[in-house]
N, C-alpha and C positions, 0 to 999 in steps of 0.2 A: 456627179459631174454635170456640168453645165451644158444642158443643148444650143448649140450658135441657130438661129433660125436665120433665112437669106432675107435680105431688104428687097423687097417687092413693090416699093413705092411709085403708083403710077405718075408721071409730071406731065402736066399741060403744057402747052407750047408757049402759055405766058410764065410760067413758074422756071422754065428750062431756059427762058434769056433773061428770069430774076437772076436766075442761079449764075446762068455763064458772065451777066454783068458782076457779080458779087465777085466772083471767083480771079476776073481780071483788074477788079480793083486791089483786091489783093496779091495780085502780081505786079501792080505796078509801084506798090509798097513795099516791095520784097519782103513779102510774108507768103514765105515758099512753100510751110508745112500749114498754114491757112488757104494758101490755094487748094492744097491736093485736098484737103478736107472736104473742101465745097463742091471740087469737083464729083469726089465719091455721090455725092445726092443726085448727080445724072446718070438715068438709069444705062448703060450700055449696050452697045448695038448688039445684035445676035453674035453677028460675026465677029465682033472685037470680043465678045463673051466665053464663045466657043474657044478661038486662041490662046485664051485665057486660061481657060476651064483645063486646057491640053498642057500647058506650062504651070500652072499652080495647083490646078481642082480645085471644084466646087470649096471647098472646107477651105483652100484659102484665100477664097474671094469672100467667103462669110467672114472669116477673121479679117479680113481687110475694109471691113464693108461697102466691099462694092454694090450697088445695086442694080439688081440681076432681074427686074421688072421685063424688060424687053424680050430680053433668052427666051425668061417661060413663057412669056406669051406665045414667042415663031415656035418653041422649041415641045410646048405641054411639062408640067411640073415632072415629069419623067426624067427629063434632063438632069437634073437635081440630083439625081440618084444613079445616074449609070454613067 
């Protein structure tokens, strides 16, 4: 069986309004399943992680590829696991 490993990918402050311009050009395309893709590549706040984590877990924020860079930073790679 296949290990999902979580996207840990840190974004700089210039990468993260590459990203959010990318993302809104694509919503003013309406290319709606283009948007949310692009968004996935910003990593999410703790607290919006945590919410998350409580409504999907961990396993399906990996299957969704969120990235979860931020979490483990506030949170220690612990989080990941409990």
């Amino acid at each position: 069986m296949l290990e999902l490993k979580p996207i840990l990918t840190k974004v700089t402050d210039e990468e993260y309004k590459a990203i959010s311009e990318e993302a809104m050009i694509a919503l003013e395309n309406d290319q709606s399943e283009a948007y949310y893709a692009i968004l996935k590549k910003l990593p999410l706040s703790p607290l919006e992680a945590q919410e998350l984590k409580r409504l999907i877990g961990v396993e399906g924020m990996i299957e969704e590829g969120v990235n979860l860079s931020k979490a483990v930073e506030a949170y220690g790679e612990e989080w990941l696991r409990s």
